[in-house]
PDB file of N, CA, C and O in Angstrom, chain B, residues numbered from 101:
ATOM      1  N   UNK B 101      36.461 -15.444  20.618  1.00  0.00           N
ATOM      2  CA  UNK B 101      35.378 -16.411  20.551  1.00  0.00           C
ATOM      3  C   UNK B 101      35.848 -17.606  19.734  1.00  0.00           C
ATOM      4  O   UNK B 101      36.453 -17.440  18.675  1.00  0.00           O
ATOM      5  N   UNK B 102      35.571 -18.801  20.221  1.00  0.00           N
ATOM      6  CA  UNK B 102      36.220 -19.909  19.657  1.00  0.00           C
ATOM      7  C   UNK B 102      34.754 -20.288  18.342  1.00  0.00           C
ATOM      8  O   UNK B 102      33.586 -19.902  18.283  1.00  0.00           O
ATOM      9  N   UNK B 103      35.678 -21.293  17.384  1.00  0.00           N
ATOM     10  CA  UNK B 103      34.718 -21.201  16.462  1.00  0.00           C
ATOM     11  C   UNK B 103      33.946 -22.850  16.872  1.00  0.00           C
ATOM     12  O   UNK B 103      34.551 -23.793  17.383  1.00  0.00           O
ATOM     13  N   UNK B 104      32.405 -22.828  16.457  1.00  0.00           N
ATOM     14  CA  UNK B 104      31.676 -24.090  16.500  1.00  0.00           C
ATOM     15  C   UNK B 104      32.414 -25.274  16.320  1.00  0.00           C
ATOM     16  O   UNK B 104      33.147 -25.480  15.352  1.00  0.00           O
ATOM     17  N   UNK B 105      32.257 -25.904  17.076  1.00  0.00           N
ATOM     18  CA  UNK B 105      32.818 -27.310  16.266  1.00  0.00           C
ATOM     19  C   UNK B 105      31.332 -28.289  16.784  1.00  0.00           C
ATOM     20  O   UNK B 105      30.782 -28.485  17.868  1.00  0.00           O
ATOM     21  N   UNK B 106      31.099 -28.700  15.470  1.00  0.00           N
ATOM     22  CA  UNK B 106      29.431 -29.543  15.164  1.00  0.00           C
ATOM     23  C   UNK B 106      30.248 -30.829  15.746  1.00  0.00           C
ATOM     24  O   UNK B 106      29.497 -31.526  16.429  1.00  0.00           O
ATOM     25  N   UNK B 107      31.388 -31.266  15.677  1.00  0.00           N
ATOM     26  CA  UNK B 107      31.443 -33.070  16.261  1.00  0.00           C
ATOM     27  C   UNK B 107      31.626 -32.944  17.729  1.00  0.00           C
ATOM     28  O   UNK B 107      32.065 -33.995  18.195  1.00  0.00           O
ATOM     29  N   UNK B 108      31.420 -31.927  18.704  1.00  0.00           N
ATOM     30  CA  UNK B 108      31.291 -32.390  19.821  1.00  0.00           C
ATOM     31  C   UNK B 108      29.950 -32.373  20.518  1.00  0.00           C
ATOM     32  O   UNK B 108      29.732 -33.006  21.551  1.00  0.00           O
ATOM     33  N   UNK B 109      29.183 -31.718  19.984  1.00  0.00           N
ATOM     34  CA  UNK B 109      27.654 -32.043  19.925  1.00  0.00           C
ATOM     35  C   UNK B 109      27.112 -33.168  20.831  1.00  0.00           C
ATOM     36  O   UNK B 109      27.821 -34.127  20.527  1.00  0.00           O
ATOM     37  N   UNK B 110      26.386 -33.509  21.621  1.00  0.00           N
ATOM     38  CA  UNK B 110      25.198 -34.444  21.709  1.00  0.00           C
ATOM     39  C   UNK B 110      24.073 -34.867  20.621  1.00  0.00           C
ATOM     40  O   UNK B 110      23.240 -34.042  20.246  1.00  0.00           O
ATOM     41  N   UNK B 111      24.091 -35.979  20.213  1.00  0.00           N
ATOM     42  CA  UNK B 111      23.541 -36.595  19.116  1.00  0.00           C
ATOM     43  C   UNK B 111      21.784 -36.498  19.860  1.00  0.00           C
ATOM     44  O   UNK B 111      21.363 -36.989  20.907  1.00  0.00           O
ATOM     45  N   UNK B 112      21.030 -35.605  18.741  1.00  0.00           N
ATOM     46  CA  UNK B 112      19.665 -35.078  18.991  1.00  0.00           C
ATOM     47  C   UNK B 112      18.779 -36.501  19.208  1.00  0.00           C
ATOM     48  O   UNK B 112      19.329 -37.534  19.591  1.00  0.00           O
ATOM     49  N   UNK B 113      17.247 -36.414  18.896  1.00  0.00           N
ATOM     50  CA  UNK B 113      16.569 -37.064  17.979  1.00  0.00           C
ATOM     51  C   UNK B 113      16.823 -37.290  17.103  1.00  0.00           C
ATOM     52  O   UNK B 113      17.214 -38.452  16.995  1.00  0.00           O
ATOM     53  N   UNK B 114      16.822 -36.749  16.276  1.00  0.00           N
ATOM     54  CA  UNK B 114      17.239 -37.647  14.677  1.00  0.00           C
ATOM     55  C   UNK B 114      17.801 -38.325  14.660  1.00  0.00           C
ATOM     56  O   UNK B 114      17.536 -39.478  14.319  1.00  0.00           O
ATOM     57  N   UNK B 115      19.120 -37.780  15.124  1.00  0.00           N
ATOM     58  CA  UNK B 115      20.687 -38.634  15.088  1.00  0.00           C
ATOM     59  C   UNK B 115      20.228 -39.600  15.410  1.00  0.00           C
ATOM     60  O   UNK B 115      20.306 -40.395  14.474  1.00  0.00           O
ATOM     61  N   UNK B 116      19.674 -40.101  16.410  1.00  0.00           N
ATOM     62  CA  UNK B 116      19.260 -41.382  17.270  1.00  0.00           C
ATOM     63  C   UNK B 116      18.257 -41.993  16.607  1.00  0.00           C
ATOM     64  O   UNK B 116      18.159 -43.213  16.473  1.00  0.00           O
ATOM     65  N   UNK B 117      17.287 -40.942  16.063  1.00  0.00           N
ATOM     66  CA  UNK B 117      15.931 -42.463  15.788  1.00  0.00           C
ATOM     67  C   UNK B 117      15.439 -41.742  14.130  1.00  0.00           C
ATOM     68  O   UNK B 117      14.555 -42.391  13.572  1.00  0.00           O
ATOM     69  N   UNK B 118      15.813 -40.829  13.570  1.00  0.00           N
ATOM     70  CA  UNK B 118      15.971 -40.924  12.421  1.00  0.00           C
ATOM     71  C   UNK B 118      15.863 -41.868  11.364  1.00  0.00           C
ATOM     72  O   UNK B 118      14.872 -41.832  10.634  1.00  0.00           O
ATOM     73  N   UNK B 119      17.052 -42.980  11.138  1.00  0.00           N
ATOM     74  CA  UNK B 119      16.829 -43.677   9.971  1.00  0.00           C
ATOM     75  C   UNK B 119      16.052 -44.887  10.207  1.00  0.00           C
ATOM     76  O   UNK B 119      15.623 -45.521   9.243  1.00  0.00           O
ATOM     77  N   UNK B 120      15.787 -45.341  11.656  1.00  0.00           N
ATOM     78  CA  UNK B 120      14.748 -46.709  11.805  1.00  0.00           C
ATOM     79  C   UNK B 120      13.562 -45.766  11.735  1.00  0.00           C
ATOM     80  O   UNK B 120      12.635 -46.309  11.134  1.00  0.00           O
ATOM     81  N   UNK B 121      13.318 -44.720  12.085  1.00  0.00           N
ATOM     82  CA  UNK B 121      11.909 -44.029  11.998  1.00  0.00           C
ATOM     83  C   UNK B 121      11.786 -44.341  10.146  1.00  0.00           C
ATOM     84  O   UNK B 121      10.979 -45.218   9.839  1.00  0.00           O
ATOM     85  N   UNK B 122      12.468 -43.727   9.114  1.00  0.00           N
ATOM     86  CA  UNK B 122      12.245 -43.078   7.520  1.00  0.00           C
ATOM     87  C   UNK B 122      12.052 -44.441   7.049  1.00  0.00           C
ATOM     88  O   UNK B 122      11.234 -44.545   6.135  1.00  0.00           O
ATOM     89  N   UNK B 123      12.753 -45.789   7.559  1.00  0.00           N
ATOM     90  CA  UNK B 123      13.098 -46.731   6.868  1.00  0.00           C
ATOM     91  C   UNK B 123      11.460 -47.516   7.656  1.00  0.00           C
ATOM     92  O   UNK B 123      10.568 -48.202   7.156  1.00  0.00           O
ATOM     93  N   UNK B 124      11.651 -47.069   8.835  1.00  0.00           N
ATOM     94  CA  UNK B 124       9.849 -48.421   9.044  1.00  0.00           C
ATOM     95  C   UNK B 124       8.913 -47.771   8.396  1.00  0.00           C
ATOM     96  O   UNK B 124       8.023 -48.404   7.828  1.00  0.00           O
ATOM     97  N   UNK B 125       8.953 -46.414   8.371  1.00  0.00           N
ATOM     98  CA  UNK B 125       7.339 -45.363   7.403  1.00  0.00           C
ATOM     99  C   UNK B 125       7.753 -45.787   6.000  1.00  0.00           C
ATOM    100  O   UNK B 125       6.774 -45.607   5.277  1.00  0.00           O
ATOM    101  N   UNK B 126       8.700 -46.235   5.353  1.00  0.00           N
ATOM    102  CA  UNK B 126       8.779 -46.456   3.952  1.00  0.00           C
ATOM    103  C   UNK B 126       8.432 -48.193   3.923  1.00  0.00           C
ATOM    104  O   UNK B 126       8.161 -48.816   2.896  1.00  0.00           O
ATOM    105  N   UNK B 127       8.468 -48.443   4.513  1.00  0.00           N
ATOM    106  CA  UNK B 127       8.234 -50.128   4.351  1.00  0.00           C
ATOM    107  C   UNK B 127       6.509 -50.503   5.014  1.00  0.00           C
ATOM    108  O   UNK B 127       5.893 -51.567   4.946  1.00  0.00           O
ATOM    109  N   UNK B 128       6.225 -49.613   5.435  1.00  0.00           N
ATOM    110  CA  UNK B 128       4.839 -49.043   6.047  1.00  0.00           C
ATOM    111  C   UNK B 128       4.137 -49.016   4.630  1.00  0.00           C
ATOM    112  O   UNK B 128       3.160 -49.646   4.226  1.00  0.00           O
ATOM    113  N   UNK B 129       4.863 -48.182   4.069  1.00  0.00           N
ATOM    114  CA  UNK B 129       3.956 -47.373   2.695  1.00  0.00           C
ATOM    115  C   UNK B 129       3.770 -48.302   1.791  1.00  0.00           C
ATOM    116  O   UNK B 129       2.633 -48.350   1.323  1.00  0.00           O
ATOM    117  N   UNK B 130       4.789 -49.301   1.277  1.00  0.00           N
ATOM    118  CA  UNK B 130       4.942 -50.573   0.684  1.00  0.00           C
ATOM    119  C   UNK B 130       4.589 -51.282   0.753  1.00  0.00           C
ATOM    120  O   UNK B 130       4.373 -51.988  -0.232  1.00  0.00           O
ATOM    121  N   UNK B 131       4.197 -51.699   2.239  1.00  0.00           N
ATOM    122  CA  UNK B 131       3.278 -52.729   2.113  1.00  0.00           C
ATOM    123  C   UNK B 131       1.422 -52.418   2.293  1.00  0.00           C
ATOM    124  O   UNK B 131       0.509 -53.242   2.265  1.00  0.00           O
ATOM    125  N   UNK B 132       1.378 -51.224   2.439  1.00  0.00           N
ATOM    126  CA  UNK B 132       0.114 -50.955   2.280  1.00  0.00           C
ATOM    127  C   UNK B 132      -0.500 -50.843   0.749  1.00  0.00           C
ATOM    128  O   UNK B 132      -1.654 -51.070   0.387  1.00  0.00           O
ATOM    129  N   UNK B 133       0.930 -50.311  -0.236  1.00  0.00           N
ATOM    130  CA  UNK B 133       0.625 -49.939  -1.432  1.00  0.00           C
ATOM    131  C   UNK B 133       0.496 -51.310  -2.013  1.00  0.00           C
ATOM    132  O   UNK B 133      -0.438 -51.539  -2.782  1.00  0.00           O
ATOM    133  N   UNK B 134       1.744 -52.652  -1.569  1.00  0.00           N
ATOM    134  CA  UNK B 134       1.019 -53.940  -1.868  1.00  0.00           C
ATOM    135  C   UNK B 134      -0.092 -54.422  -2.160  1.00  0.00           C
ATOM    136  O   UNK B 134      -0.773 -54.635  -3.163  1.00  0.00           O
ATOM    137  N   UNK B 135      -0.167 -54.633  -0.395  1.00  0.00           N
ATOM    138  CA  UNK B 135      -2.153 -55.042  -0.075  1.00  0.00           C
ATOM    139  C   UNK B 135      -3.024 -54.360  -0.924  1.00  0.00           C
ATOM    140  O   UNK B 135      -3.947 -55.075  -1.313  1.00  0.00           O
ATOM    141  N   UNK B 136      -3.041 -52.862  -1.468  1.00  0.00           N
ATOM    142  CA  UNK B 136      -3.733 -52.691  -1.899  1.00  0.00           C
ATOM    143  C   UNK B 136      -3.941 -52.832  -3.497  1.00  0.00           C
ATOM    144  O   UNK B 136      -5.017 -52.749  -4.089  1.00  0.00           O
ATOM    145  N   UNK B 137      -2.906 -53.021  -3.953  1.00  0.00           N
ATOM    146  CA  UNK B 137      -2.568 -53.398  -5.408  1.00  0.00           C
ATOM    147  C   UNK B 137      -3.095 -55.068  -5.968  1.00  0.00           C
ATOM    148  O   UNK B 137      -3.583 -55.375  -7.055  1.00  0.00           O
ATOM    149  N   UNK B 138      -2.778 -55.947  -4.772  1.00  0.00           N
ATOM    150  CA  UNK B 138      -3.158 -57.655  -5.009  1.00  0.00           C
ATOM    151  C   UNK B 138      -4.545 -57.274  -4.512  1.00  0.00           C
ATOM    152  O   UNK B 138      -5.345 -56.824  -5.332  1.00  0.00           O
ATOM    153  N   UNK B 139      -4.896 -57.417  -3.244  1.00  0.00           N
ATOM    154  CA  UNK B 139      -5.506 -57.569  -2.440  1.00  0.00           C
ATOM    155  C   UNK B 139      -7.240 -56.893  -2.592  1.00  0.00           C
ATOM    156  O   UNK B 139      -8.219 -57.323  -1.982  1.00  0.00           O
ATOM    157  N   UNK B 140      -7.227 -56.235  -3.161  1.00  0.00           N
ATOM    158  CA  UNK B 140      -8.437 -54.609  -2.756  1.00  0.00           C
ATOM    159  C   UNK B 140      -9.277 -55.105  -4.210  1.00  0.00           C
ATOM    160  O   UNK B 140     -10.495 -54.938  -4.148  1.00  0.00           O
ATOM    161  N   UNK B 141      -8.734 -55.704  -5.525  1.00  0.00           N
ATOM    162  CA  UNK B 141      -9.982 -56.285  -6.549  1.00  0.00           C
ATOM    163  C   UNK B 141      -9.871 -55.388  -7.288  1.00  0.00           C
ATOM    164  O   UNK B 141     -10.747 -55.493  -8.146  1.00  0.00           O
ATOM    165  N   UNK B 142      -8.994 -54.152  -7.514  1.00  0.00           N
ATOM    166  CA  UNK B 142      -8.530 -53.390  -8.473  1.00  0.00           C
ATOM    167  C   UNK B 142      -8.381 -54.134  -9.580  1.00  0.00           C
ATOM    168  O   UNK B 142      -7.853 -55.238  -9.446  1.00  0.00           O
ATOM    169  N   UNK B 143      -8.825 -53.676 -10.948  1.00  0.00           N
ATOM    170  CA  UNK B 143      -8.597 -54.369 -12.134  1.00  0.00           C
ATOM    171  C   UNK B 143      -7.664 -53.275 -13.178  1.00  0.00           C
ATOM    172  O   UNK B 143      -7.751 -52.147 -13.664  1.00  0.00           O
ATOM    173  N   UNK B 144      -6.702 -54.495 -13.140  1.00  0.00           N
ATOM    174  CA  UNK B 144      -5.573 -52.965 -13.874  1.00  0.00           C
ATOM    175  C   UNK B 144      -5.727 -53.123 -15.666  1.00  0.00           C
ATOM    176  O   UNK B 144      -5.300 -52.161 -16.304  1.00  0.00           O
ATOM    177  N   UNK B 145      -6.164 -53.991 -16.254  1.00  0.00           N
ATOM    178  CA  UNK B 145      -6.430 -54.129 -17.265  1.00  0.00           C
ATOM    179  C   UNK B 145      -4.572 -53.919 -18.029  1.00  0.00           C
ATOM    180  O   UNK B 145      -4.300 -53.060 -18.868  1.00  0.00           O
ATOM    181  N   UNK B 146      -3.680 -54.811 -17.527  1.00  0.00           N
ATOM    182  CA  UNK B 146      -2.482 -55.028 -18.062  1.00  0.00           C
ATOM    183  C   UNK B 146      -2.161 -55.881 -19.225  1.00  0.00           C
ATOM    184  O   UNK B 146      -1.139 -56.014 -19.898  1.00  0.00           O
ATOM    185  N   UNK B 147      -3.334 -56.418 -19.265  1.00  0.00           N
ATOM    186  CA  UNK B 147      -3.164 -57.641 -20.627  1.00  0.00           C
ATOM    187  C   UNK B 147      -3.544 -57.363 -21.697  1.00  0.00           C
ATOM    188  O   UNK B 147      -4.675 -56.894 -21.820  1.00  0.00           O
ATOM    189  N   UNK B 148      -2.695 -57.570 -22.838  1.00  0.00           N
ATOM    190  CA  UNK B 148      -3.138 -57.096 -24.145  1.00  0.00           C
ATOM    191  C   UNK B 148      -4.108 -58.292 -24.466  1.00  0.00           C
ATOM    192  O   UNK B 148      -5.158 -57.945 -25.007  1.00  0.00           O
ATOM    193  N   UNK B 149      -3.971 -59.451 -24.264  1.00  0.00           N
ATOM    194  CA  UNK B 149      -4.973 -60.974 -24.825  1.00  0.00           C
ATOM    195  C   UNK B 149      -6.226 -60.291 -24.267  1.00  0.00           C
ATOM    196  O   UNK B 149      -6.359 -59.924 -23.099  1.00  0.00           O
ATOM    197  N   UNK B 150      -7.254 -60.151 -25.390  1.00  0.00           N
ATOM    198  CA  UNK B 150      -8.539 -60.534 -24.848  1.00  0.00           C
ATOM    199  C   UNK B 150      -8.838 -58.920 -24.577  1.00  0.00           C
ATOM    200  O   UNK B 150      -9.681 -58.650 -23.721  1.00  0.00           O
ATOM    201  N   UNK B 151      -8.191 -57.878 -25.260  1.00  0.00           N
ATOM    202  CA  UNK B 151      -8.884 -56.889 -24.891  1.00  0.00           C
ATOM    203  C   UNK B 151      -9.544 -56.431 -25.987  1.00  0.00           C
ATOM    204  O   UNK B 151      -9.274 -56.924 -27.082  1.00  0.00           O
ATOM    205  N   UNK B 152     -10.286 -55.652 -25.897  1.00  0.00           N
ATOM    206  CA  UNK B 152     -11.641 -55.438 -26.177  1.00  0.00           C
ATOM    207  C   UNK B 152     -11.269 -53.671 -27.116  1.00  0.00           C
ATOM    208  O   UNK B 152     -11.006 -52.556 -26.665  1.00  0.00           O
ATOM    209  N   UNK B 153     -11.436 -54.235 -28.630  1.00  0.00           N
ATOM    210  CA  UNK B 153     -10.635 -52.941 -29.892  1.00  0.00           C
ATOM    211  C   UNK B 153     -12.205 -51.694 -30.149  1.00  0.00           C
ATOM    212  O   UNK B 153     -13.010 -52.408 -30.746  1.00  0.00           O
ATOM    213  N   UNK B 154     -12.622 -50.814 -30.028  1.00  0.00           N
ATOM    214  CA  UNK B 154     -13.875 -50.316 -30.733  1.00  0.00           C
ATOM    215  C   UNK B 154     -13.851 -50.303 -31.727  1.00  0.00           C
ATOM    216  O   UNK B 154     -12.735 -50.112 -32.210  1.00  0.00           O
ATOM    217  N   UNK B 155     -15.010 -50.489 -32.686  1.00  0.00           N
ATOM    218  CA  UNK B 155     -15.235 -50.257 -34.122  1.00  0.00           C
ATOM    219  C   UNK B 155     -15.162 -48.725 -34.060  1.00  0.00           C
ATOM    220  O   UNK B 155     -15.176 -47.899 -33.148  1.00  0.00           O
ATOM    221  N   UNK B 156     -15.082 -48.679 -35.360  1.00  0.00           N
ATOM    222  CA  UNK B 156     -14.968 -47.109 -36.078  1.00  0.00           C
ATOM    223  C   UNK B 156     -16.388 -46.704 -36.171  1.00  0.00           C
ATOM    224  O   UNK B 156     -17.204 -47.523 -36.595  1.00  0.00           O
ATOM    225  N   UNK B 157     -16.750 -45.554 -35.828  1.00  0.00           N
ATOM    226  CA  UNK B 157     -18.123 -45.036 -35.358  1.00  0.00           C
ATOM    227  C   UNK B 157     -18.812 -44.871 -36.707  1.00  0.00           C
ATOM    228  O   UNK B 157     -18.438 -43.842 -37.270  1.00  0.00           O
ATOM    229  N   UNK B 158     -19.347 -45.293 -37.116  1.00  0.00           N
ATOM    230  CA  UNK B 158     -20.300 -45.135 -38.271  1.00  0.00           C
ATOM    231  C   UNK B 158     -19.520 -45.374 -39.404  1.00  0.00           C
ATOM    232  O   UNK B 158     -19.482 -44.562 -40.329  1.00  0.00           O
ATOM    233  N   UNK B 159     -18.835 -46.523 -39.409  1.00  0.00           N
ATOM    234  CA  UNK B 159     -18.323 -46.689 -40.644  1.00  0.00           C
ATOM    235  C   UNK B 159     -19.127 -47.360 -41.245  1.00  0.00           C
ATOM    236  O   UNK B 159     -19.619 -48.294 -40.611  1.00  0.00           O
ATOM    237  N   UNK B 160     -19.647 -47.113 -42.936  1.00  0.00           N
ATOM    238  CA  UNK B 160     -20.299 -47.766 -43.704  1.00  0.00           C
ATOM    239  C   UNK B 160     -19.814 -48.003 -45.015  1.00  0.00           C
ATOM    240  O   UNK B 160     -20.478 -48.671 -45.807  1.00  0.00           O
TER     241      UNK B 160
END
């Protein structure tokens, strides 16, 4: 019995549409995670100016 050899193969699915498939769903995800980061009115409260300290609860 001769042993496998994987490089004479026919190149599957993957082989073929594999990395434009991983690479458009990741740039998919990016720009949705964009839009929704600018876009959607999320307030990330990143700025230290102007934020808002609590007093100490019953200090007298």
């Amino acid at each position: 019995m001769a042993p496998d050899n994987h490089h004479d193969r026919l190149p599957n699915f993957h082989d073929k549409y594999g990395t434009p498939i991983l690479l458009s769903g990741a740039t998919f995800c990016l720009a949705i995670w964009a839009y929704a980061a600018t876009q959607i009115g999320i307030e990330w409260n990143l700025s230290l100016v102007g934020r808002v300290i609590p007093k100490d609860w019953r200090s007298q």
